[in-house]
N, C-alpha and C positions, 0 to 999 in steps of 0.2 A: 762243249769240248768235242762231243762224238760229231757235232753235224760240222765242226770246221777241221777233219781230219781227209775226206774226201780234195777238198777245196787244196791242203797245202802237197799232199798226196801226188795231186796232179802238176801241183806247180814244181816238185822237185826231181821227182822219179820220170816223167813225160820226157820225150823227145822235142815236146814242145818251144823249150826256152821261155816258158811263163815266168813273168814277174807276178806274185802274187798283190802287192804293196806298191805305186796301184796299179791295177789291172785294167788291161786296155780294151776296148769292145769287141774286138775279135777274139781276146783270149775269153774273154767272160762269156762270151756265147759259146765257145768251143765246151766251156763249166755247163754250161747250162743243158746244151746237149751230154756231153756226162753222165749226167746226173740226169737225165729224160730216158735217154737209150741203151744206154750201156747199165747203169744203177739199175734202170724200171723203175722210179721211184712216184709215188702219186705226184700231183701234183703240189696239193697240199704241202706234201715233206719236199718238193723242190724250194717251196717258198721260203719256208723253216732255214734250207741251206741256202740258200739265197740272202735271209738277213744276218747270218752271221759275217758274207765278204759286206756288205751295209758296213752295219754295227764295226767293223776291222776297220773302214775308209776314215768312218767319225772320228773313232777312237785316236786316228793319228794326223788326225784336221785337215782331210780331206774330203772332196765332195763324194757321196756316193756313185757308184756305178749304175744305179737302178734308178732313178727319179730322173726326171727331164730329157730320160736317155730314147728317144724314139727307137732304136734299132731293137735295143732289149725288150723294150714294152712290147712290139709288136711281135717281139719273136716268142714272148710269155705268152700274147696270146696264142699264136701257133703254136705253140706247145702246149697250151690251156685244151687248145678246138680237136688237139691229136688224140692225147691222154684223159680227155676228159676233167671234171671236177669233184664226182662225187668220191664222197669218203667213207669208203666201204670196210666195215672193221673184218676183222680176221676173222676167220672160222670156230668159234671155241670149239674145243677136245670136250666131249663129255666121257662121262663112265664106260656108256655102253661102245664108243668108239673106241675105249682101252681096251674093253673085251675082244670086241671084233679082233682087232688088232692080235691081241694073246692067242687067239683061236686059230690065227693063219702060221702061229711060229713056233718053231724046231726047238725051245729052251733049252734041250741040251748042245746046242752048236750055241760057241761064241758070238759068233757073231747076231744071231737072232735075240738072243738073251740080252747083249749090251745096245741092242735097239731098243728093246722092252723094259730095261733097266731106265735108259736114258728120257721115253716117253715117261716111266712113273716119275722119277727127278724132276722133270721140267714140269708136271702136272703136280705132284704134291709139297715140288718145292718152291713153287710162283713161280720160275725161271723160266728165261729162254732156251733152248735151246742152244744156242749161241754164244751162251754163256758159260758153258762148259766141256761142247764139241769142238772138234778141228776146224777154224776154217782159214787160218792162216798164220803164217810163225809171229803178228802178233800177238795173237788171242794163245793163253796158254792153255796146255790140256792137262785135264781133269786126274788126278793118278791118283794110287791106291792109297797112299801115306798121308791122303787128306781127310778119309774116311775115320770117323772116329764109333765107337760102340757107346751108346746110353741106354739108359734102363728101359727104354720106351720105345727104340729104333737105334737107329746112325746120326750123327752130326756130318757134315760134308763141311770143311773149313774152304773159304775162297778167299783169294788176298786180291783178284782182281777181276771186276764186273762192275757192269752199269748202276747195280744197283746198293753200292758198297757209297756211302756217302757221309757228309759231315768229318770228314777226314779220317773216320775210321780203318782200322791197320786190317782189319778183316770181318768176313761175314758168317757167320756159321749156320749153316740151313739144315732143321730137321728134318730127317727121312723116317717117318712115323710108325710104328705098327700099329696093323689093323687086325687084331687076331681073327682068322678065320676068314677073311674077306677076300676075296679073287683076287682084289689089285692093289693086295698088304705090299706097299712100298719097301716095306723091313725086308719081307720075307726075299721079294727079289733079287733085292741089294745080298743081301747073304748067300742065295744061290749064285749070285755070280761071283763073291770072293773065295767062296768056296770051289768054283773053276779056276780063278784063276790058281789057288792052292793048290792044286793036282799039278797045271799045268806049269808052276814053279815060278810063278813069276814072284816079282820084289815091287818096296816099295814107288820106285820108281816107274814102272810098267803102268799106262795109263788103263783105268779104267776100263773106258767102254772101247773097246775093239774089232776091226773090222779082220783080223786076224791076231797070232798072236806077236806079230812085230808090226802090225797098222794101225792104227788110232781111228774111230771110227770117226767120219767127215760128218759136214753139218748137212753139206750137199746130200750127199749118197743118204744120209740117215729123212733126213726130208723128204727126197724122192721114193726111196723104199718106203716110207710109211704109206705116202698117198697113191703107190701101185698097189698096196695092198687093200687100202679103202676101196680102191678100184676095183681091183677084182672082185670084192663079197657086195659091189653095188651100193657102194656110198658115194653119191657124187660132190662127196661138200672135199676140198683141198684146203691141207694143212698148211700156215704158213709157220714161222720159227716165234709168231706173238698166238698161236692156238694154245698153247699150254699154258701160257700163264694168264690167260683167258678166259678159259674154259676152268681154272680153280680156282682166277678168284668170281666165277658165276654162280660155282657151286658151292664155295665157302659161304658160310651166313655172316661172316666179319671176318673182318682184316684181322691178322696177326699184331698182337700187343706185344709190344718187348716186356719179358719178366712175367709173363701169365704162367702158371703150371697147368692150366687146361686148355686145349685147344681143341674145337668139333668141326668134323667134316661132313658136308654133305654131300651123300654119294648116292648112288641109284634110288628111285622110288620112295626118298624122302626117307633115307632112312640116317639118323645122327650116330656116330661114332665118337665114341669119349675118348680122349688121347690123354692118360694123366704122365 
């Protein structure tokens, strides 16, 4: 469903006059670059969206666009020889990157804080990024009235994300306490509803914030993190798959639905019991 949202995207919204159903070799190369120069996308993930217009030709007993097509093939390879082929995974976040991180930020300014809130969310809740920042009226944003209190941290309810599947109506992601621990996910999350409490906000008012009427972007929130890796001399760059990456590297297992205990591992091998 995500990789054929690009493909119809461009066939309605464009200036182009694209027929999606079937698509003719000049529009499907016009997709192809797309999705090479304008996305960035590897190569690898072009193929991915590449067989879902396939799999749509079959589907309605037509011949593919890609097979026998000389113009396409050779343009894949130009597009193979530009972008290259290898598959380079994301940067994982570790521990000590969360520190760095906390070390360069003002926590009493909003805006710093719902960067720091939003880095521990995506790192101790497997999430992307992406999945709960701004990045387009799409994707909805994250607000306070989803936040729930449990005896052990926060709940975070999401009713829509990648990773919400088998038809289920919603997700609910723990935001764990770590007592005592520099990057206690709890503790953050409460510093910052505890600002937003001063500052008078309601239900409705999103979460993480880039003021207190801007919803903090996925863009801005990305680029500000790896300016700031930047400056203390870390040259690894964060993409929006480093978070949920870099916890499940440092987790020693997957999350069981229905466990009451879950451990993390976080700096120097050290286990934390979450009961």
């Amino acid at each position: 469903m995500t990789a054929s949202r690009p493909y119809f995207w461009m066939a309605k919204f464009s200036n182009l006059s694209i027929q999606p159903v079937p698509v003719s070799t000049d529009d499907f190369s016009l997709y192809i670059a797309y999705l090479a120069h304008y996305k960035k996308f590897r190569f690898c993930t072009i193929q991915n969206y590449l067989a879902v217009v396939k799999h749509l030709h079959k589907a309605n007993g037509l011949k593919d666009p890609i097979t026998d097509n000389w113009h396409i093939k050779h343009l894949l390879l130009g597009v193979k020889r530009d972008i290259g082929d290898a598959q380079v995974g994301a940067t994982a976040v570790t521990p000590n990157m969360l520190l760095m991180i906390k070390k360069e930020l003002n926590l009493c300014r909003l805006y710093d804080l719902s960067v720091y809130v939003a880095c521990l969310i995506g790192f101790f809740g497997l999430l992307r990024p992406g999945n709960f920042l701004f990045k387009d009226k799409h994707n909805p944003i994250l607000r306070i009235e989803q936040i729930g209190s449990i005896d052990d941290g926060f709940i975070i309810t999401f009713h829509k994300t990648k990773t919400i599947q088998f038809r289920e109506k919603q997700l609910n992601v723990v935001i764990p306490q770590i007592t005592g621990h520099p990057l206690c996910p709890a503790s953050a999350l409460y510093r910052l509803l505890s600002l937003h409490q001063i500052l008078g906000s309601n239900g409705q008012t999103p979460l993480l914030c880039e003021s207190v009427i801007k919803s903090l972007s996925y863009v801005n929130f990305i680029s500000f993190v790896n300016d700031i890796l930047a400056n203390v001399g870390c040259g690894d760059k964060l993409t929006g798959h480093s978070f949920r990456r870099g916890s499940h590297l440092c987790l020693p297992g997957r999350f069981v639905r229905g466990m009451h205990t879950r451990y993390w591992y976080v700096e120097k091998q050290c286990l934390f019991e979450i009961h």
